[in-house]
Each structure stands twice: as C-alpha cells, then as structure tokens.
C-alpha positions as CSV (number, residue, x, y, z in Angstrom):
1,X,63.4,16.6,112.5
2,X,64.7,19.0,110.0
3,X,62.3,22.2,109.6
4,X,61.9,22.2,105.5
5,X,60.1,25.4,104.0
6,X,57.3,23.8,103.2
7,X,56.4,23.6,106.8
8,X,57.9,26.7,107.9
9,X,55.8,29.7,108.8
10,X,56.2,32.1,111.6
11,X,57.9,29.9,114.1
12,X,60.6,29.0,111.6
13,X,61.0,32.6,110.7
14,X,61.1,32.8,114.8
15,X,64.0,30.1,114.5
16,X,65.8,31.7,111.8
17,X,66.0,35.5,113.0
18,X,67.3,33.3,116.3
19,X,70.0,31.5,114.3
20,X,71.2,34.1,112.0
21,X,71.7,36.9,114.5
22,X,73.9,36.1,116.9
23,X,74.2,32.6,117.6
24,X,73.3,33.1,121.2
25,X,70.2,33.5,122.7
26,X,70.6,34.4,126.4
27,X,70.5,37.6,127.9
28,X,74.5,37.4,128.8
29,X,75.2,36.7,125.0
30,X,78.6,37.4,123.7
31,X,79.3,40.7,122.6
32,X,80.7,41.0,118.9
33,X,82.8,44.2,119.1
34,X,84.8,45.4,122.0
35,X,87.3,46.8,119.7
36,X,86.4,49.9,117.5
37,X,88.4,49.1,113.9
38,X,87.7,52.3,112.2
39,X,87.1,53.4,109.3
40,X,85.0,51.4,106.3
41,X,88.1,51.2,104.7
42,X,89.6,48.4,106.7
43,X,89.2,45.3,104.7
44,X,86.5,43.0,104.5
45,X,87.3,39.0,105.3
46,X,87.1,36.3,102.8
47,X,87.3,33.0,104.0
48,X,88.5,31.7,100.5
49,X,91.1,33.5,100.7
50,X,93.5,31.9,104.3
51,X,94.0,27.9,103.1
52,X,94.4,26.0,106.2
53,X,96.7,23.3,105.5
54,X,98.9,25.5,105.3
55,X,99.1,25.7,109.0
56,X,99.0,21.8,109.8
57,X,102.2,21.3,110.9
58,X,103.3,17.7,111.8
59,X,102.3,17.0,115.3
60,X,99.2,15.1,116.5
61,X,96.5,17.9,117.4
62,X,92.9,16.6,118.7
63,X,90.5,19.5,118.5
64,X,87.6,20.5,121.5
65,X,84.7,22.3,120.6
66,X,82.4,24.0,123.4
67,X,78.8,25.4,122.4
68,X,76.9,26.9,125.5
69,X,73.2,26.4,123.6
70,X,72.3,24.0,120.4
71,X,70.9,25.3,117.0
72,X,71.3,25.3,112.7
73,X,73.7,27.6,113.0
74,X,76.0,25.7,115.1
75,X,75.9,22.7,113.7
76,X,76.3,24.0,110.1
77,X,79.7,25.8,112.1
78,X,80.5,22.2,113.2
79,X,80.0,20.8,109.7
80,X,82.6,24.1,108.6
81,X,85.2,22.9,111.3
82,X,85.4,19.0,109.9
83,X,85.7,20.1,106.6
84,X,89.1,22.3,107.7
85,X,89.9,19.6,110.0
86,X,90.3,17.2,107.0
87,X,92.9,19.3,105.2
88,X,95.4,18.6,107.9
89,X,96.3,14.6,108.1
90,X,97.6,15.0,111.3
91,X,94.6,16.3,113.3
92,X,92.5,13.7,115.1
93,X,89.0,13.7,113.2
94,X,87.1,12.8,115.7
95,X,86.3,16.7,117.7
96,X,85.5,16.4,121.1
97,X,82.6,18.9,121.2
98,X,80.1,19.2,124.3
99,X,76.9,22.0,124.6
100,X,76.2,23.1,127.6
101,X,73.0,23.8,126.7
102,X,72.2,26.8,127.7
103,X,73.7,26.0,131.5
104,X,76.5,28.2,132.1
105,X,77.9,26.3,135.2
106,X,78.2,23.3,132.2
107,X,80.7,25.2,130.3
108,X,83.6,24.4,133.3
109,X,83.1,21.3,133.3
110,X,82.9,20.1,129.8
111,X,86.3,22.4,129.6
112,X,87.9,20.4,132.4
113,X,86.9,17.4,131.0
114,X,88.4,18.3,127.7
115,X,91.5,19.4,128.7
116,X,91.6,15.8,130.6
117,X,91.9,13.9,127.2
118,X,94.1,16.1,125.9
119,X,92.8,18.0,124.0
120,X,95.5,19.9,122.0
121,X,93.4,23.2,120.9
122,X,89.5,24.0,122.5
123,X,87.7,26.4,120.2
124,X,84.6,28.1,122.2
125,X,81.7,30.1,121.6
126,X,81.6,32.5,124.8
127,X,77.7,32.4,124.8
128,X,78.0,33.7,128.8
129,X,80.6,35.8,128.4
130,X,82.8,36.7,130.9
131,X,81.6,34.2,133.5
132,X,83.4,32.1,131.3
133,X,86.8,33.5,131.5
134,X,88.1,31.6,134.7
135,X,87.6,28.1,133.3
136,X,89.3,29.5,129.7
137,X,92.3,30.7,131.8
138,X,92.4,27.5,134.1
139,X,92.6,25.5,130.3
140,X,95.3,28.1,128.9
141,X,97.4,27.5,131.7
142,X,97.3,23.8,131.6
143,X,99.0,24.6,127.9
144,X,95.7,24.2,125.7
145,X,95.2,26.7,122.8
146,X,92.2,28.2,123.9
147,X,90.5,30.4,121.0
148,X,86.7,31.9,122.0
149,X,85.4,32.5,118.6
150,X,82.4,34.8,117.2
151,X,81.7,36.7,120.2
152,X,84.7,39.5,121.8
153,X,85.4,38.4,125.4
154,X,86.7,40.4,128.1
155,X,90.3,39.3,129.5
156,X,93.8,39.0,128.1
157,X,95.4,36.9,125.2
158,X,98.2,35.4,126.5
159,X,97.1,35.0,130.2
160,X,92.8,34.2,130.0
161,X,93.3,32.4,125.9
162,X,95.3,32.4,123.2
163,X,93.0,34.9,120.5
164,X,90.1,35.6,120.4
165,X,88.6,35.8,116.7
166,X,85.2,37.7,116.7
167,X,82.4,38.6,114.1
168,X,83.0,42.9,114.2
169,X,79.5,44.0,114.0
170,X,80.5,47.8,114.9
171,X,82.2,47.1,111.7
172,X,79.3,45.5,109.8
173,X,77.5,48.5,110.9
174,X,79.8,51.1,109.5
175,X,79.6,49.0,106.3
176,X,75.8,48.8,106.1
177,X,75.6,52.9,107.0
178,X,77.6,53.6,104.0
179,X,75.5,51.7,102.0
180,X,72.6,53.3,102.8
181,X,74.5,56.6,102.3
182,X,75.2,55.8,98.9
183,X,71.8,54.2,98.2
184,X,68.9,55.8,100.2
185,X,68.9,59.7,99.5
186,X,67.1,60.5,102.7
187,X,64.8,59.5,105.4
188,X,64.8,58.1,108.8
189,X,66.9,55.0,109.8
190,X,66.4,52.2,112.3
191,X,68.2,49.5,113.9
192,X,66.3,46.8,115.1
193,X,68.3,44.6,117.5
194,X,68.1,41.2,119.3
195,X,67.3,41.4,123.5
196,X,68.0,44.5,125.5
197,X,71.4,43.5,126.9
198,X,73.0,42.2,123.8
199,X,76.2,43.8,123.1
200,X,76.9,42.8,119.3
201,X,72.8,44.7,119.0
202,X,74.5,47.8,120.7
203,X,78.0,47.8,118.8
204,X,75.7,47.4,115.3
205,X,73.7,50.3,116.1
206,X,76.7,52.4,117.3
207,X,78.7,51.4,114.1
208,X,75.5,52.7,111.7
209,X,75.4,56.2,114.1
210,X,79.1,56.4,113.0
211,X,79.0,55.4,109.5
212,X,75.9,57.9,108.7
213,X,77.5,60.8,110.4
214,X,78.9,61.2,106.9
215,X,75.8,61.7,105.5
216,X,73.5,64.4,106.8
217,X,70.7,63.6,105.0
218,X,70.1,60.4,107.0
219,X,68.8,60.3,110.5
220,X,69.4,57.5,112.7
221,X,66.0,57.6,115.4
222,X,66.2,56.6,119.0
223,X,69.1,56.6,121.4
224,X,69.6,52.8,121.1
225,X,68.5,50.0,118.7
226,X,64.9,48.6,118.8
227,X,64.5,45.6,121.3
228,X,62.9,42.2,119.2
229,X,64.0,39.7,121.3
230,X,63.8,37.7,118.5
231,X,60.6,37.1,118.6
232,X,57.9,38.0,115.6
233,X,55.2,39.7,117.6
234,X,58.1,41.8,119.2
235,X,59.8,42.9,116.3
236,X,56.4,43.9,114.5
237,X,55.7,46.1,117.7
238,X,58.6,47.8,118.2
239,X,59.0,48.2,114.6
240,X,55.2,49.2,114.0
241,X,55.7,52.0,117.0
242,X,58.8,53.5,115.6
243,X,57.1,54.1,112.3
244,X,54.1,55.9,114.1
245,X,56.5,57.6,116.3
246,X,58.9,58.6,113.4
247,X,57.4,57.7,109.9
248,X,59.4,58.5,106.5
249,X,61.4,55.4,107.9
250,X,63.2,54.7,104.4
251,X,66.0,51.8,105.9
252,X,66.7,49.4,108.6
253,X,69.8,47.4,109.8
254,X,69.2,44.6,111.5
255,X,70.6,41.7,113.7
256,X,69.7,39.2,111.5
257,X,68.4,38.3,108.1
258,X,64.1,37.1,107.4
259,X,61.0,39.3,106.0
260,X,60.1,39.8,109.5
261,X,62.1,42.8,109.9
262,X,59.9,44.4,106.4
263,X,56.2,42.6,107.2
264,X,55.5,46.0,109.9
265,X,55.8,48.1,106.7
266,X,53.9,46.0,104.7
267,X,51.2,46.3,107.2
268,X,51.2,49.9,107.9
269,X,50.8,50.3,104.6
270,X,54.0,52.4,103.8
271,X,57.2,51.9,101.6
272,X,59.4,49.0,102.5
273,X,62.9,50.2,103.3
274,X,66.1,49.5,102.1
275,X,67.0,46.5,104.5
276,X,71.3,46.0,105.4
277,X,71.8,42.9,107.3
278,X,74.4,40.2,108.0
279,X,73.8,36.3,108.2
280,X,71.1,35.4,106.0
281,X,69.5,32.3,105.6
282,X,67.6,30.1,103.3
283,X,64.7,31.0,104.0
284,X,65.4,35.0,104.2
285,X,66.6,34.7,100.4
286,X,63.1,32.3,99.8
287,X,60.8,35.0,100.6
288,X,62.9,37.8,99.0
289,X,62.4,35.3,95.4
290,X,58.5,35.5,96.3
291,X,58.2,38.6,96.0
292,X,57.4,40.5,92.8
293,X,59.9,42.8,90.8
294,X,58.1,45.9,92.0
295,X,58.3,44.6,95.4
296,X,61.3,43.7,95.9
297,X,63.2,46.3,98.1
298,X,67.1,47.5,98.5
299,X,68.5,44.7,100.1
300,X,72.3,44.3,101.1
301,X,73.5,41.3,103.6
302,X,77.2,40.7,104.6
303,X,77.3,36.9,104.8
304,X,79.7,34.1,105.9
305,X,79.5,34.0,109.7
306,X,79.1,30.0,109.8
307,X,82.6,30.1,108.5
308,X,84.3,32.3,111.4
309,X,84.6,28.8,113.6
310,X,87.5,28.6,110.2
311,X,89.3,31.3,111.4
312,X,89.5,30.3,114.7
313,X,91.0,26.6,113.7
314,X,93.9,28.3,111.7
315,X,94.5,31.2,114.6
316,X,94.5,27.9,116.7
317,X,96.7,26.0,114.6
318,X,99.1,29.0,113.7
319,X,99.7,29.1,117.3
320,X,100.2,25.4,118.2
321,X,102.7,24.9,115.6
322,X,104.4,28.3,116.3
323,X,103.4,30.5,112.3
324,X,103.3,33.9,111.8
325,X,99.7,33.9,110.6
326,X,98.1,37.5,109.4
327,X,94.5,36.6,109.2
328,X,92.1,39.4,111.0
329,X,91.0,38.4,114.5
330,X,88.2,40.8,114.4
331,X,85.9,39.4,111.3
332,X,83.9,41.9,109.4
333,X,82.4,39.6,106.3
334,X,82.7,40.0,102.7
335,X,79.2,41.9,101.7
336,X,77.0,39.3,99.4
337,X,74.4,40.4,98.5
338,X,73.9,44.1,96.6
339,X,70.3,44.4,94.8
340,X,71.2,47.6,93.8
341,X,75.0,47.8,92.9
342,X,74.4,44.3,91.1
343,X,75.0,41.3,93.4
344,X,71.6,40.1,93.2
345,X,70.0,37.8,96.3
346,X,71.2,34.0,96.7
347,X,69.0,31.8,95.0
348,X,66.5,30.0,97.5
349,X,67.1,25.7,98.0
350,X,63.8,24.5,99.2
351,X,65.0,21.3,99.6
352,X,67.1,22.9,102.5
353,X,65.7,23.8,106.0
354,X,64.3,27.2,106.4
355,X,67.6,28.3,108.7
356,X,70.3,26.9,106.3
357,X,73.0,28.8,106.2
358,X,73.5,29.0,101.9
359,X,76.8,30.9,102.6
360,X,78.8,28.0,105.0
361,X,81.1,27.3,102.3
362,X,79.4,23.8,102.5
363,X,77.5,21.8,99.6
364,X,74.4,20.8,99.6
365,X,74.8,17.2,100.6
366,X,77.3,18.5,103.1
367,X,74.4,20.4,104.2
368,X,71.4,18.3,104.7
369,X,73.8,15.4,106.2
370,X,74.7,18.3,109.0
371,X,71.2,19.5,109.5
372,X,69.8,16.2,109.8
C-alpha cells in the first residue's frame, strides 16, 4: 500500500530520510566517493543532457538489474530504467531484476542466475560493497557488462566490472560548502549523516571540511558527521546535543532531504539554519510549502539521484556496442533547488506518496503506476 501524505507522519518522514539518502540501509552500505574530483568547478551532471538512443546499437541486449534491499527509491530508479530501455528497439523490455533483500549471500546467486539467461548487461546497486566484488568479476568474465551504479566499489574496471558510475557526494559536499560560503556569513556548521559506518556520510562531511576551508568565517564542529541512523529520535538527539555543545549552529548538510533535520532547532528554540541537501522528496518539499514566509529557511538540494541508474544503462550500452561515450562516471547532480539565489522549492503533489522522488524525470502517472 502506497504511503500518501495524508497518512504520513513520523514514520514516513522515517521512510523518506531512508530513501532519499543513500538508497541503502545496512551498515556495509556502498560508499559514494572513493575518488576525490576536486575542485567545485568540475561540472555538475544533467541527465537531459546524454540521449540514450543514441547508444542502442543494433544487437539484441536483455538487461539484469540486482537490488540488495527493496524501497521508493528503487523502484522509482526501475521505473527510470524502462523508460531508457524503450528508446532502444532492440533491447528486450522485459528486465530481469531480482532483490536480494537485504541478504548479501542472495546477491551471488541472483547474479549467476542472470548471467544463465543471458543476460547481455547487469546493472547493480553494490548495497554490501565489496563482498560483492567476487560474483561481479565471476559475471565480467563470463563476458557480461557489469556496471555497479550509485555507490563507488573497490576493485578494478576491466578485471572486477566494466564502470562503475557513482553519486560523488565528496563532491555534493564541496558544492553545498560553497553555498553556504556565499550565503551564511558566519556561524557553526554541521553535518548530520546516516549510520556510523557509512562511507557516502563520511566523504559528504569531508567534501564540506574542504569546501569551507575557503571561508574562515565558517566552522565545521566535530571530527566526523553526526550519526542519525536514519531514525527521527536519533537525528533530534544528536542534533539537539550538538547545539547545546556548540550553539550559533547557523547551517547543516545533510544525507538526505525531510524537516527532520530542522525540527531540533525548532525545539530548542533557536534559528533554523540554512539546510544544503541532495535527494529530496515529496514530502521534504510538502513541509517546506507549510511553512510560513518568515519561516521558511535557506534551503538548497542537489536533486536527480533516481536518474543515476540512466547513466549506468548508456555506460552499459556504450560499452556493449563498442562508443566512445564522455558521460561522467562519478555523478555530482545538477543543484535544484536555491531559495536564496532564486530557484525556489519544487512544488509539493499530495496526490503522490510522501517518498516520491519529484525529480525522477518521470510523470506523474509514470509515478503512481511505479509506486503502486
């Protein structure tokens, strides 16, 4: 049953910092950054702007898709794969997708099995990271395509996969530092993170040290990001306990997008910060629309994560058929939302479920038949 946002309080808000971080829950979740890009210079992705069929080529290509755990977000990414799919006449529309459901001994066997019925190119979310590596290697060298997708992997393209395309969020970090640089004049700043392990949590707060090191008067607190575990009562503790142990906290990047991150201000009784996220969803923008204009704090998200599984079906095909193709492997997303430099929040769809992914590229109808 769909969660709607009439019906969602905390434990959709639970749901949706879940599926709008990274798309992984577990403790061994993929990391999103192995490789340091740089500067904020480097360019931003749009997914409007690498067409597909131009990589179709001619031959009969049947796709596999591998999930480790089930949510919104990966089924709106599935509904973003068939609509790429469909450009290409010759790819077999029917994906052979398994889950493993959180089971990380699952994830060899649904891979053997796919490379069985010949599957042409497996796209993979590397939810338990490098434990997955041997059966991605064992499918490479049967002469799959093998692209892991939104989370870095260790191992070698070429030899363990093809590519590996990846959301950057050292980069998203750098991007949301600068921000705050040019937007908050002073203060403390906090990263608030998913579970204590998680790697994409660790490369966001190191890309935000980096990017505020060009502005002095912005000081990043602790020695690591704050552990929420995505859970509501976590976040408001560990966020509630940096602004006693801090205070004059006046931003806060975090792994994903909902008012959760803001309510600890709110009840403290302080000013709200300026908030720089990636992966909103519905009901993050819902709650932003609720509030009133005096309310409303700096708020900047870098959207389109849904549609990184797009990247990794033309870095599959460009391979398979053998085309120079010059899309980034290492994603940092177009920024979408700006309150303050004039790219004002997405406009909430109640009739979607609270964890709706509004930037997937998808329609509405294309939406609620996914989420169903």
């Amino acid at each position: 049953m769909r969660i709607l946002l009439k019906a969602a309080a905390v434990a959709a808000a639970a749901g949706v910092v879940a599926a709008c971080g990274a798309p992984s829950s577990t403790s061994q979740a993929p990391a999103s950054a192995s490789v340091r890009p740089g500067a904020t210079t480097v360019a931003t992705w749009n997914p409007t702007d690498w067409d597909t069929a131009k990589l179709c080529g001619t031959k009969r290509i049947k796709i596999g898709v591998e999930d480790g755990l089930n949510n919104t977000w990966r089924k709106t990414a599935l509904e973003v794969l068939k609509v790429q799919i469909a450009k290409c006449p010759n790819i077999d529309p029917k994906i052979e997708y398994a889950s493993a459901n959180g089971n990380p001994q699952q994830v060899s066997t649904d891979l053997n099995s796919m490379v069985s019925k010949g599957v042409n190119i497996l796209i993979v979310l590397p939810d338990f990271g490098d434990s997955e590596l041997p059966a991605l290697r064992a499918a490479t060298k049967a002469g799959v395509t093998v692209i892991p997708y939104y989370g870095s992997i260790g191992g070698t393209a070429g030899t363990d996969y093809t590519a590996n395309v990846y959301l950057d969020t050292y980069g998203i970090g750098q991007r949301i530092a600068d921000w705050f640089g040019k937007n908050v004049p002073s203060g403390n700043v906090a990263v608030v993170g998913d579970v204590a392990t998680s790697t994409s949590a660790k490369d966001l707060y190191d890309g935000v040290k980096t990017g505020l090191a060009g502005y002095p008067s912005l000081k990043l607190v602790g020695d690591s990001f704050l552990v929420g575990n995505y859970d509501p009562q976590t976040i408001q503790k560990v966020t509630t306990g940096a602004i006693q142990k801090y205070g004059n906290i006046t931003a806060i990047a975090t792994a994903g997008c909902t008012s959760l991150y803001v309510a600890p201000f709110t009840a403290a009784g302080v000013e709200l910060p300026a908030v720089g996220c990636s992966a909103g969803a519905n009901l993050t923008y819902c709650d932003y629309d609720k509030l009133s204009a005096t309310a409303k704090y700096p708020f900047a998200t870098w959207e389109n994560t849904t549609q990184v599984i797009a990247a990794a079906l033309r870095h599959g095909l460009a391979s398979y058929n053998g085309i120079t193709w010059n899309e980034p492997t290492a994603i940092v997303p177009q920024q979408a939302v700006d309150t303050v430099g004039g790219k004002p929040a997405l406009t909430c769809d109640p009739s979607l479920p609270a964890d709706a992914d509004l930037t997937s590229g998808l329609t509405t109808d294309q939406l609620t038949a996914a989420l169903k």
